[in-house]
ROROBA-792893 format. One record per residue (C-alpha): residue in one letter; chain; x, y negated, z. Coordinates in pm, 1 decimal. Each point is the difference from the previous one (the first is absolute). Example, Ala and Ser with C-alpha at 12.3 -4.5 7.8 and 13.67 -1.06 7.14 Angstrom:
<recs>
  aa  ch      east     north        up
   A   A    1230.0     450.0     780.0
   S   A     137.0    -344.0     -66.0
</recs>
This chain:
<recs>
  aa  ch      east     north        up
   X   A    8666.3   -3739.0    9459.9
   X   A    -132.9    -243.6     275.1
   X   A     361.4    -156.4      18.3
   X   A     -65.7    -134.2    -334.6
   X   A    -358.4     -30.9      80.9
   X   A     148.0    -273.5     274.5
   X   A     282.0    -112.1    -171.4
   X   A    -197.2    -110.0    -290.1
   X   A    -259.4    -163.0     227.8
   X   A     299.8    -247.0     185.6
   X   A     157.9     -88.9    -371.8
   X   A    -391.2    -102.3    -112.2
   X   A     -22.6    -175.3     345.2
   X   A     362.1    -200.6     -69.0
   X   A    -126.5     -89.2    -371.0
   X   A    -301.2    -133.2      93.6
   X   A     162.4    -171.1     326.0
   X   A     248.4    -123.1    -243.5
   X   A    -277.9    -154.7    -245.5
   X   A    -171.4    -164.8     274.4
   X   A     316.0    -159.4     114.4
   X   A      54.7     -87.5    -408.5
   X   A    -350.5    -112.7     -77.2
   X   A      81.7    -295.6     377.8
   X   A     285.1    -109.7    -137.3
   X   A    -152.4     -68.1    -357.3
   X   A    -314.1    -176.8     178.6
   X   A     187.1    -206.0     166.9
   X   A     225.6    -104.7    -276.5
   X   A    -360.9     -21.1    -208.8
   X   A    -126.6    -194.9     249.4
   X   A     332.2    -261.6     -14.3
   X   A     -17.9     -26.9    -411.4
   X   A    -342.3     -37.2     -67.9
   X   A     -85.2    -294.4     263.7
   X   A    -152.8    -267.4    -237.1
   X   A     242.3    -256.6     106.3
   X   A     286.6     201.9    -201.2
   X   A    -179.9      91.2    -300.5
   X   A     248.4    -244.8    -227.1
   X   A     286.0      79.3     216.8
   X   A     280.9     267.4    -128.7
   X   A     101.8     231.1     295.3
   X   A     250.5     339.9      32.4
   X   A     -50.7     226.4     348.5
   X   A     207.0     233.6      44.3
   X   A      49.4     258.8     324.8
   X   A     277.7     238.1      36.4
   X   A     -45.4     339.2     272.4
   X   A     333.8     -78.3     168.3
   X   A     -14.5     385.7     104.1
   X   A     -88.1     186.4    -383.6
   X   A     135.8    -340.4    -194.0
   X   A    -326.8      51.3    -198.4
   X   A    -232.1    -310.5    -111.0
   X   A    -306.2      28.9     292.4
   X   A    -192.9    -274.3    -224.6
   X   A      72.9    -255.4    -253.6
   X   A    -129.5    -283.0    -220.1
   X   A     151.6     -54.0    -320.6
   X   A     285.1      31.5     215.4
   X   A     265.0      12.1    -356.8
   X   A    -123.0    -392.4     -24.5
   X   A     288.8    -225.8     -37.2
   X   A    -139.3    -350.4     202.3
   X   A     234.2    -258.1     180.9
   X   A      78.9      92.8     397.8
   X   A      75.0    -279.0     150.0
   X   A     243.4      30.5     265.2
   X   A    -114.7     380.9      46.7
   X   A     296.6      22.0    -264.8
   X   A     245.5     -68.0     291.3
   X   A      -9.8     383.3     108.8
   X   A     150.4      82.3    -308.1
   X   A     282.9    -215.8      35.7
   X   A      63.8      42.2     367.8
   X   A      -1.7     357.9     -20.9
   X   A     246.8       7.5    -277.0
   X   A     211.1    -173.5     212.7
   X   A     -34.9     179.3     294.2
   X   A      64.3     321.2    -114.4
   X   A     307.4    -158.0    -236.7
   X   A     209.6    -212.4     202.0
   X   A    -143.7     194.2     326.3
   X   A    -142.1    -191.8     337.7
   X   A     276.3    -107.6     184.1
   X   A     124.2    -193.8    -327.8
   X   A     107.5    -351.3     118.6
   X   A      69.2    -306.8    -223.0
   X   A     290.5    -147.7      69.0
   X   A      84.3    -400.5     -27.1
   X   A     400.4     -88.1      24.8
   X   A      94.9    -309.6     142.8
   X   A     383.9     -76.2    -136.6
   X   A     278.7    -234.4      27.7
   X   A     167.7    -113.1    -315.0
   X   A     303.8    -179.4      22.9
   X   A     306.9     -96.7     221.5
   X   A      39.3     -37.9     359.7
   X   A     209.8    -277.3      84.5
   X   A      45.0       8.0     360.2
   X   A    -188.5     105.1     306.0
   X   A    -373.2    -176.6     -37.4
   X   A      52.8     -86.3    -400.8
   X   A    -121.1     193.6    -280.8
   X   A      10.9    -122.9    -319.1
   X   A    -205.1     148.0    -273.3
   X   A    -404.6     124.8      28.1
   X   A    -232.9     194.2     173.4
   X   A    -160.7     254.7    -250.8
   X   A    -311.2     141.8      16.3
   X   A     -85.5     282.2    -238.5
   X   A    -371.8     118.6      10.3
   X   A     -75.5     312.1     -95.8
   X   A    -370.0     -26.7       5.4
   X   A     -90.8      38.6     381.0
   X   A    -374.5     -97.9     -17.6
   X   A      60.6       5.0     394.3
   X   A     235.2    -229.3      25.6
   X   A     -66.5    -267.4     273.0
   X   A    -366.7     129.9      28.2
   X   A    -185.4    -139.4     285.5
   X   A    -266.5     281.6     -39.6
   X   A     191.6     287.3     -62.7
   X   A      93.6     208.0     349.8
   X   A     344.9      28.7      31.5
   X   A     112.8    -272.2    -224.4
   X   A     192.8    -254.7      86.7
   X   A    -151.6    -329.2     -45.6
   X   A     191.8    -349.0    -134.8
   X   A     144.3     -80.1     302.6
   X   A     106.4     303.6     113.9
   X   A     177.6      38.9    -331.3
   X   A     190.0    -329.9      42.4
   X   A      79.9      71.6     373.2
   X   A     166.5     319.8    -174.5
   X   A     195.3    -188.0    -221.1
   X   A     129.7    -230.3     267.4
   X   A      56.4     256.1     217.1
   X   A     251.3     177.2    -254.8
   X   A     133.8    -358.3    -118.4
   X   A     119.5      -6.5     353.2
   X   A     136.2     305.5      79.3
   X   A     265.8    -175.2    -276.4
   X   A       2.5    -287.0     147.6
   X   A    -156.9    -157.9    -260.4
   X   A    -120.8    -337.7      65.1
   X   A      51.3    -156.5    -362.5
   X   A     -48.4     142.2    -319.6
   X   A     138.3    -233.9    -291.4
   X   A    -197.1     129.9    -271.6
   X   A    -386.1      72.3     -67.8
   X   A    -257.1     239.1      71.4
   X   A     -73.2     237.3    -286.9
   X   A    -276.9     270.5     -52.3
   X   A       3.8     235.1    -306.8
   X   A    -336.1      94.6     -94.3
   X   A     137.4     178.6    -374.2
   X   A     -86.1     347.4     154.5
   X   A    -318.4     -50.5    -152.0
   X   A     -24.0    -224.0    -336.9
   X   A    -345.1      80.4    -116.4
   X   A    -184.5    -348.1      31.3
   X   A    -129.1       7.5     350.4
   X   A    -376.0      16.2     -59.1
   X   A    -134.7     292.2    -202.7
   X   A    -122.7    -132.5    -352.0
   X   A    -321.3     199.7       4.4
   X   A     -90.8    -166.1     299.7
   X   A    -292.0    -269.7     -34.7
   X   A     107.0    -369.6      32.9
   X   A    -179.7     -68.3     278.3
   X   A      97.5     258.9     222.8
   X   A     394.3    -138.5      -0.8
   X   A      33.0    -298.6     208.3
   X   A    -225.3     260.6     278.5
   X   A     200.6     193.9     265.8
   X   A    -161.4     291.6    -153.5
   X   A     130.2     -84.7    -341.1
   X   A     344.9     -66.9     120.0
   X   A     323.3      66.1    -209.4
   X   A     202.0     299.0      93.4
   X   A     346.6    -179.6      15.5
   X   A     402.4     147.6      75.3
   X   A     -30.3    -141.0     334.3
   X   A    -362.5     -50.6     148.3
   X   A     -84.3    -202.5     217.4
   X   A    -263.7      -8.4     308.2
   X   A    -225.1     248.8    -213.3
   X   A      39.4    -276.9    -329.7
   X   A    -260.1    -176.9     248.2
   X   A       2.7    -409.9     106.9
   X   A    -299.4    -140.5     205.3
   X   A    -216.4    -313.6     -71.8
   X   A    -149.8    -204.6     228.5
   X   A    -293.0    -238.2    -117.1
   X   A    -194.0    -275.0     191.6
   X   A    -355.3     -14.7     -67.9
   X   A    -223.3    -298.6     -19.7
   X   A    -407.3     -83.7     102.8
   X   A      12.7    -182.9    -329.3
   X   A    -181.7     192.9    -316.8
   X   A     277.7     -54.7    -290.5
   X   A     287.8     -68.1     226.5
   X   A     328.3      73.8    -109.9
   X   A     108.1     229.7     275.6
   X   A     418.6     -30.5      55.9
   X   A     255.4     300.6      77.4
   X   A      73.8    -116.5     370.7
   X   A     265.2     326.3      76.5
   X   A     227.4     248.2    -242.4
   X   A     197.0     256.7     117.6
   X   A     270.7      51.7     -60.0
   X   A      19.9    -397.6       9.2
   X   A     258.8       2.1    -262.4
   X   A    -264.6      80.7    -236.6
   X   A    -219.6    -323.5      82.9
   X   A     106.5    -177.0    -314.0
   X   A    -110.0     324.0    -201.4
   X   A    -410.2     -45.3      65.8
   X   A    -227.3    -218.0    -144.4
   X   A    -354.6     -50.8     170.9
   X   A    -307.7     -52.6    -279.5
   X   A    -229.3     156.4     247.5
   X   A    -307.8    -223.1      93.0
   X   A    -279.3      51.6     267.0
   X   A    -362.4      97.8    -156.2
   X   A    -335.0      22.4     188.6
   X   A     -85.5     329.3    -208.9
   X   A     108.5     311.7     217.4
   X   A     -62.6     233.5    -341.5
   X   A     279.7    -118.8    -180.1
   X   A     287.2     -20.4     273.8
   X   A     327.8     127.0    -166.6
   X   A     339.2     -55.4      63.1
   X   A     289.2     143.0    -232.5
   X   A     335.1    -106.9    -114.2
   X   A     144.9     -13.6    -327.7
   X   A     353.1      42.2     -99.0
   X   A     288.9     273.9     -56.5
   X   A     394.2      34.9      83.7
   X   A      34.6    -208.4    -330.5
   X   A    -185.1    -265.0     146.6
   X   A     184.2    -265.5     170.1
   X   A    -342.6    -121.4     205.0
   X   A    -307.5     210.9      59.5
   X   A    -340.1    -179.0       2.4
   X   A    -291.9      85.7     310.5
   X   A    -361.5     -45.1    -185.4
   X   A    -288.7      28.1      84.1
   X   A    -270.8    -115.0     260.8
   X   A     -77.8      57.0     375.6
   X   A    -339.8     -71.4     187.4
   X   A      -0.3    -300.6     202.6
   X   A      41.3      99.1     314.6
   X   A     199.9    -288.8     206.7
   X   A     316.6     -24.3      66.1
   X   A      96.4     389.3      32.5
   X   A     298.9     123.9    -203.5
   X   A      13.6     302.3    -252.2
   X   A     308.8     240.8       1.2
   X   A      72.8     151.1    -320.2
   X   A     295.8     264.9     -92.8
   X   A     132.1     -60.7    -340.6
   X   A     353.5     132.3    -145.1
   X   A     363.4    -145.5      -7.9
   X   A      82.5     -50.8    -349.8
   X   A     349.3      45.2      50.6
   X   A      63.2     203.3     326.7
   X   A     408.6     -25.4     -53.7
   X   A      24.3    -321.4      -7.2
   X   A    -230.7     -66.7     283.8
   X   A     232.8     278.2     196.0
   X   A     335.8    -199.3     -82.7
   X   A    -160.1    -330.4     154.1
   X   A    -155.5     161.7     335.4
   X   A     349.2     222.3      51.2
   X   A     164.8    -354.0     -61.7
   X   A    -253.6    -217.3     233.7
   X   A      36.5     280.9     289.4
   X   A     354.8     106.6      37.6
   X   A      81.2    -397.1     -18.6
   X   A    -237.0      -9.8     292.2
   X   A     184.1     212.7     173.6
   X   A     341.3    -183.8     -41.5
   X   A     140.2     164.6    -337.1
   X   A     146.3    -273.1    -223.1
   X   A      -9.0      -1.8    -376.0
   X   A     188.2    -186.3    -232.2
   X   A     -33.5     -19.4    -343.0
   X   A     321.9      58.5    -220.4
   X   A      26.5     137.2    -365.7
   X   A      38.6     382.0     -41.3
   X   A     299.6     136.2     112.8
   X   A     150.3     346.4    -187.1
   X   A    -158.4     280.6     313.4
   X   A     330.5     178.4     119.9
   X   A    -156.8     121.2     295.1
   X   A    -354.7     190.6     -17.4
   X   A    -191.3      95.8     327.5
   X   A    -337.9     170.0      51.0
   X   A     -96.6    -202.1     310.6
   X   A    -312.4     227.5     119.3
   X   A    -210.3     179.5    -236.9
   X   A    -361.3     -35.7      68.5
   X   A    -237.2     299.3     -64.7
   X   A    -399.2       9.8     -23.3
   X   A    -222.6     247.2     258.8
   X   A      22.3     365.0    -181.4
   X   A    -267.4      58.6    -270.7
   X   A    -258.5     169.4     134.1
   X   A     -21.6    -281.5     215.8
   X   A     -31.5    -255.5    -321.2
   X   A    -256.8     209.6    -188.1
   X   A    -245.9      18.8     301.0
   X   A      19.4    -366.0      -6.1
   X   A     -53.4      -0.1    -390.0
   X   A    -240.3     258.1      41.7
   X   A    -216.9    -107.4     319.2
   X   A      63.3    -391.2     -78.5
   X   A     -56.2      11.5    -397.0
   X   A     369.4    -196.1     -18.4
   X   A      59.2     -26.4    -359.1
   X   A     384.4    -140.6      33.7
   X   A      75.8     356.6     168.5
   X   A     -94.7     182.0    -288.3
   X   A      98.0    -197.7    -279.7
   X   A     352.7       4.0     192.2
   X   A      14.6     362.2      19.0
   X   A     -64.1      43.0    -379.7
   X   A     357.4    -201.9     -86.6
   X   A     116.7     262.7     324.5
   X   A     -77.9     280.2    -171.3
   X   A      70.9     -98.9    -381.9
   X   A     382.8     -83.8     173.2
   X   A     -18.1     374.3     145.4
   X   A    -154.1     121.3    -327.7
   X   A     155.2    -168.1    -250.1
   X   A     273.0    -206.9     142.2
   X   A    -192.7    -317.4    -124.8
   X   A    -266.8    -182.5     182.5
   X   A    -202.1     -57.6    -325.1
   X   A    -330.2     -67.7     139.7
   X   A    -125.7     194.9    -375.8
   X   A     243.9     325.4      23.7
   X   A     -84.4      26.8     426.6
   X   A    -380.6     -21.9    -101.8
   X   A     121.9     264.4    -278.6
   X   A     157.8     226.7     231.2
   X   A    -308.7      -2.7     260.8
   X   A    -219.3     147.9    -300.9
   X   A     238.7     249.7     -76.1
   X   A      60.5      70.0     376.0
   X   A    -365.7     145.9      45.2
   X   A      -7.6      98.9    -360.4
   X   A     279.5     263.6     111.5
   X   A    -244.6     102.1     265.9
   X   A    -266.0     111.2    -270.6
   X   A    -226.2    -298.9     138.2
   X   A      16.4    -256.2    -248.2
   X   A     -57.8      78.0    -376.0
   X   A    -144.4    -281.6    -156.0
   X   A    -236.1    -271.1      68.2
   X   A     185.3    -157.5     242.4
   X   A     134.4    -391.5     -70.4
   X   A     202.3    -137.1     249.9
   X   A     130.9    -310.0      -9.8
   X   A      98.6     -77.4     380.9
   X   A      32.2     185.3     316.5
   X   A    -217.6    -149.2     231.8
   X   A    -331.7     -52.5    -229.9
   X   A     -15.3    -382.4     -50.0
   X   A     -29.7      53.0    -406.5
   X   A    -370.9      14.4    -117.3
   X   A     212.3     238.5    -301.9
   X   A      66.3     278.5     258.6
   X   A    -217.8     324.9     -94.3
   X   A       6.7     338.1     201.3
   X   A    -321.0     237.0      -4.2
   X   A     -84.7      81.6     391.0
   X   A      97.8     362.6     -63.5
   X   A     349.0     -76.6     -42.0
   X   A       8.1    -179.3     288.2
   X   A    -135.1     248.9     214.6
   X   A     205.3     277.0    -159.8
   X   A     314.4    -252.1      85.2
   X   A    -166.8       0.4     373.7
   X   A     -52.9     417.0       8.0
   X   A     389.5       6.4    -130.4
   X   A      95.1    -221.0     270.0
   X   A    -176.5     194.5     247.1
   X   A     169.8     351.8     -93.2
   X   A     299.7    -180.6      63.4
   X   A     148.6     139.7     337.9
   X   A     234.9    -283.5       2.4
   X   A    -305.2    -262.3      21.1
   X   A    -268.2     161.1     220.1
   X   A     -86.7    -344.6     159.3
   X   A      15.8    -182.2    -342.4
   X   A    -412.1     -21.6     101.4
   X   A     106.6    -212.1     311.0
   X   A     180.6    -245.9    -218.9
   X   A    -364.2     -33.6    -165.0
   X   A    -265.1    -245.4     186.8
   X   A    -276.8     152.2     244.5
   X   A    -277.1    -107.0    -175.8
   X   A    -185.7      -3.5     294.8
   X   A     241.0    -280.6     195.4
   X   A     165.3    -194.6    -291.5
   X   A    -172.6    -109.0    -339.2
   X   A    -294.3    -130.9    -100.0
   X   A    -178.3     331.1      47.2
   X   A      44.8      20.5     361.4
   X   A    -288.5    -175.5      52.0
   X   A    -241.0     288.6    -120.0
   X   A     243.9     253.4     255.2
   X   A     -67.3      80.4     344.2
   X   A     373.2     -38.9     119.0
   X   A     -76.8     331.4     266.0
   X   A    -173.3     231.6    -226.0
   X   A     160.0     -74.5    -354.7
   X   A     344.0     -83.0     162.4
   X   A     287.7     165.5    -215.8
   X   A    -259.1     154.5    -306.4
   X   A      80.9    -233.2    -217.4
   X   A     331.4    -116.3     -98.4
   X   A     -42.2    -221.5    -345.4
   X   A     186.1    -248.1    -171.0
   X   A    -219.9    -244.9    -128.4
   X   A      43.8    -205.7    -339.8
   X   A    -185.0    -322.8     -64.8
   X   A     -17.4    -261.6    -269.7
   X   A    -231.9    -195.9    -210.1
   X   A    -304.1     254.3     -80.9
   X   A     252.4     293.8     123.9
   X   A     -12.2     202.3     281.1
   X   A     184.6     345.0      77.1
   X   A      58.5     221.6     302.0
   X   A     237.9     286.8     -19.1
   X   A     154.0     207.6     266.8
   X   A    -166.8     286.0     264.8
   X   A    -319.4     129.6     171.0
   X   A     196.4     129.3     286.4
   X   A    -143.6     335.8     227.0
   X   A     172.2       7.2     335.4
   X   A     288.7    -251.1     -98.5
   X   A      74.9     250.7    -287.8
   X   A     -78.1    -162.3    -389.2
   X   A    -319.7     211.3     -96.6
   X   A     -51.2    -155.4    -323.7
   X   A     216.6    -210.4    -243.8
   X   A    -216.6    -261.5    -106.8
   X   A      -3.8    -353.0    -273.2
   X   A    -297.9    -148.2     -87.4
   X   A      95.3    -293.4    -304.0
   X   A    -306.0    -237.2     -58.0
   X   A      11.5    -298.9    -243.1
   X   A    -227.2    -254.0    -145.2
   X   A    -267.0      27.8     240.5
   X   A    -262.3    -251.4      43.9
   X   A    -117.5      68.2     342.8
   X   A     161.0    -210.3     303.2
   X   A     303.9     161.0      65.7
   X   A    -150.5      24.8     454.9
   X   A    -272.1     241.6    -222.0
   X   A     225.7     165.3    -182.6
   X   A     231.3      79.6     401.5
   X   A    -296.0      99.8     135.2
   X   A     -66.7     298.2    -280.6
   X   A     323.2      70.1      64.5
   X   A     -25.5      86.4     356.4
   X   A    -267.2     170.3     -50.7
   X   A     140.8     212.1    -246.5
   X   A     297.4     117.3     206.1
   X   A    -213.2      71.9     299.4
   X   A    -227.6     249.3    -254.1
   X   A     368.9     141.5    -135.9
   X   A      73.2      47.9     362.9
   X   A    -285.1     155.0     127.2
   X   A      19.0     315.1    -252.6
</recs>
């Protein structure tokens, strides 16, 4: 009889432990949702026991809001678990034609993309950059003994035919590297840099002084001027793969002579490839001559480029926010999926992928992969239930270190002490006009504790408030 006496006593002790713990993690989340600041604001909470897969606490966490690019977990774990992490994109590099003697081949050099969002990446680790690319090619050119090619340079970009830019994307998001198109062959991340030159004058015209890649100069058009009023400083650029010229607007503060760098994208990154390939092999002492298309009776692959393995490309996507990566692996896996790189049916088969999992039912609306549309819709708990499924996943243990440290990297870091929060907090953060997100996990001993997504739109606080709560609120979730 006092066995049960004591037994009973530890299951009332674990209850009421257990309501404690409930009745934090509902204060804190309270404490979040009712700040006065985001009384007109619509927001879904959701966090997922990694251990009992049970909601801890949630806030109208069935809410369907847009993401941002928190949305690029869903993606980038599709793909990691469906094409697997050492996947590598490969880019062949092939001779087309006849060779007529020793150092002659006539016919063309063929490129044919197959959507390497890596390709010739100066950021990317383990990519090679433009100019290793083209040593490559000369380097395999003379191993032939290859010194003249009597034909023309050629990429094939039709593995992808979907126009390059999404449609659902906003206007004046394209002609930004952020907004670039997601092309058969990519190019330096879709990503050209602007140089302009400044002036003391208020109202001066200020010019475009440096482009790079330099065959791109004639492609800008400067309508930025110089003002004296610091509040309005804005820089953007206008124009799409359609357009033949892209236009800089805006104004800068009058500050002197200094110069502004700005990334924008390459509007047509296969044509831009065919012209450096051309400029730097005949730098190098390869010849071309142009003659008129000869029937191919002899077809090479002269080296076959491939891209660092995945895993490696969706940290970068991941930790970087790199749209181009994700978009690019959507047409990956709709070509693994379907056999077509319909940007539609791949965005089609990513529902169904986690809808196969029991994750997704409804309310979801996706209408890209990396979370550029304002259309996307998710609610947070099907984010975090993607991030708990991830995590049971044996195969991706350290998905979470693909994730940022919140506490080094991101606009929350600030609110972190780097020593004592290091490694609790590995989010994915999502940002755009009135929309913020973070998904991802509140780690305990470099182990995912809790899967977590917080979705927050149409707030009318400053989005440095808004952060701030934020930390807070994960150093509360943490603490229980």
């Amino acid at each position: 009889m006092r066995n049960w006496h004591y037994i009973l006593i530890i299951i009332l002790n674990l209850n009421l432990c257990f309501s404690q713990s409930n009745s934090k993690y509902q204060k804190a989340i309270s404490t979040f949702v009712n700040d006065p600041e985001l009384a007109n604001a619509s927001i879904s909470i959701s966090v997922i026991n990694t251990k009992n897969k049970e909601l801890v606490v949630g806030y109208q966490e069935n809410k369907s809001l847009c993401p941002a690019s928190s949305l690029k977990i869903l993606t980038c774990a599709a793909a990691l678990e469906v094409l697997g992490p050492n996947f590598k994109i490969s880019t062949p590099f092939v001779l087309e034609g006849k060779k007529i003697n020793d150092t002659s081949f006539f016919g063309d050099l063929n490129i044919i993309g197959k959507g390497d969002p890596t390709f010739a990446s100066q950021q990317m680790d383990g990519a090679l950059n433009i100019e290793q690319i083209i040593d490559s090619v000369y380097y395999f050119l003379k191993l032939r003994n290859i010194t003249l090619i009597s034909g023309q340079i050629h990429v094939n970009s039709d593995y992808i035919k979907d126009i390059p830019e999404n449609p659902e994307w906003l206007w004046y998001d394209l002609g930004n590297y952020y907004g670039a198109g997601c092309f058969g062959l990519n190019l330096m991340e879709n990503t050209a840099w602007i140089t302009l030159l400044g002036s003391y004058q208020n109202g001066a015209m200020c010019n475009i002084i440096k482009v790079y890649p330099p065959c791109l100069e004639s492609t800008f058009c400067s309508e930025v001027t110089t003002s004296l009023n610091d509040d309005g400083e804005e820089v953007f650029i206008l124009g799409s793969s359609k357009d033949p010229n892209h236009n800089v607007i805006g104004s800068i503060l009058c500050c002197g002579n200094d110069t502004l760098n700005l990334k924008t994208s390459i509007s047509n990154p296969p044509a831009t490839f065919e012209i450096l390939l051309k400029e730097g092999l005949e730098k190098r002492g390869i010849q071309f001559q142009f003659i008129k298309h000869l029937e191919a009776d002899h077809i090479e692959v002269l080296w076959e480029h491939k891209s660092p393995e995945l895993i490696y490309i969706i940290e970068r996507a991941l930790k970087r926010s790199v749209n181009l990566y994700v978009e690019s692996l959507v047409h990956i896996l709709g070509d693994k999926w379907y056999g077509t790189t319909n940007r539609k049916q791949a965005l089609l088969g990513i529902v169904n992928f986690w809808k196969n999992k029991g994750i997704i039912d409804r309310g979801i609306v996706l209408k890209d992969g990396s979370g550029l549309s304002p259309k996307n819709a998710i609610s947070s708990y099907q984010l975090a239930s993607t991030l708990l499924n991830i995590s049971e996943n044996k195969q991706f243990q350290d998905f979470c270190k693909l994730l940022p440290d919140a506490s080094t990297e991101g606009a929350l870091s600030k609110y972190f002490d780097p020593k004592n929060d290091n490694n609790k907090f590995r989010l994915k953060s999502g940002s755009m006009e009135y929309i913020r997100s973070w998904s991802g996990y509140i780690m305990d001993h470099n182990v995912p504790q809790y899967a977590f997504s917080a979705i927050i739109n149409h707030y009318s606080c400053s989005s440095e408030y808004l952060r701030k709560k934020m930390a807070s609120l994960l150093k509360d979730l943490s603490k229980i």
